[in-house]
N, C-alpha and C positions, 0 to 999 in steps of 0.2 A: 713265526715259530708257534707250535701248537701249545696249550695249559698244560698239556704232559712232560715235554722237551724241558717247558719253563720249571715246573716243578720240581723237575730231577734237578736241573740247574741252581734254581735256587736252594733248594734242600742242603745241597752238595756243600755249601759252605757255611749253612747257619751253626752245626756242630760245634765250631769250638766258642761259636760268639755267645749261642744262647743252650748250656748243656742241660740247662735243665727241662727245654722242650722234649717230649717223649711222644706224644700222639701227637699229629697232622689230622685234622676235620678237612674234608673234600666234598663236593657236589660230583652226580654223580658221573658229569663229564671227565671226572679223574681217575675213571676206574679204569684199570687194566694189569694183565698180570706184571707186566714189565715194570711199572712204575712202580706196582707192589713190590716188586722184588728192591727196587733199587729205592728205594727208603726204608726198606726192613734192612739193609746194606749200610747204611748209615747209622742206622740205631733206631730208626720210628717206627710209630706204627701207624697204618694209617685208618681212617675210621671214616666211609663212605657213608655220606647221609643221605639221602632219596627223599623226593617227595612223593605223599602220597593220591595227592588229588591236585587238580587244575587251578583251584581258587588258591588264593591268599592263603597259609598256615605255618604258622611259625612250627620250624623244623630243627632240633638241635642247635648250636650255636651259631650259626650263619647266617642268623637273624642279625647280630650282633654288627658283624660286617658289611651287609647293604647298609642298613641305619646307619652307622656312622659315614659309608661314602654320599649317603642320600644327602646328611648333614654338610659334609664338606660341600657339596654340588650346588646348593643353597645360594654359594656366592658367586656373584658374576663373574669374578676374575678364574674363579676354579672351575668355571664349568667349560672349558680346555684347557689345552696343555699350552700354555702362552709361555711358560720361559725356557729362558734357555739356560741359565745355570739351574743344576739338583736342588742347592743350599736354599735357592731362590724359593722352588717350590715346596721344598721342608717346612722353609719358614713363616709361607701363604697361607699351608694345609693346619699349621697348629695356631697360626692368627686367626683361622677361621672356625679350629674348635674351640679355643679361650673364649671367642666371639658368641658361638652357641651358648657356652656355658655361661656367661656373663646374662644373656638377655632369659634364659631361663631362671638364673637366682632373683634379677629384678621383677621377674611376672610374680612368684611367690612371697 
């Protein structure tokens, strides 16, 4: 399934979970009229961030988002998708950012 397909899809039911989301941040692999249509359709808006050069530059918030999957990636057991219950990998991904956050308060 393509990032587009997924977006709509997901989009499609975060509405009553989270209303007070209003803008969606996308790279620019997310651009298209259709996907624009069918999140303005929902209530969002969406707000396309582009890079502008080759190298390394922090872009809008989507920095935000590698960095902490960079984080989770960190640990061996996360760096595939080894289970097979959700709850399972819920519960790997936030043992592994408590983990982050713990060995950063004791470096300071």
């Amino acid at each position: 399934m393509s990032d587009r397909r997924a977006a709509a899809r997901l989009l499609g039911g975060l509405g009553p979970i989270f209303p007070t989301i209003k803008t969606v941040i996308a790279d620019a692999g997310h651009q298209s009229r259709k996907l624009r249509r069918l999140i303005k359709a929902e209530g969002y808006e969406l707000r396309i961030v582009k890079r502008r050069k080759r190298a390394f530059e922090v872009v809008g918030l989507t920095w935000i988002v590698e960095r902490t999957f960079a984080w989770i990636g960190r640990y061996r057991r996360m760096s595939k998708d080894y289970e097979h219950l959700e709850r399972t990998s819920k519960t790997l991904i936030v043992l592994s950012l408590f983990a982050s956050c713990l060995n950063r308060l004791t470096k300071s």
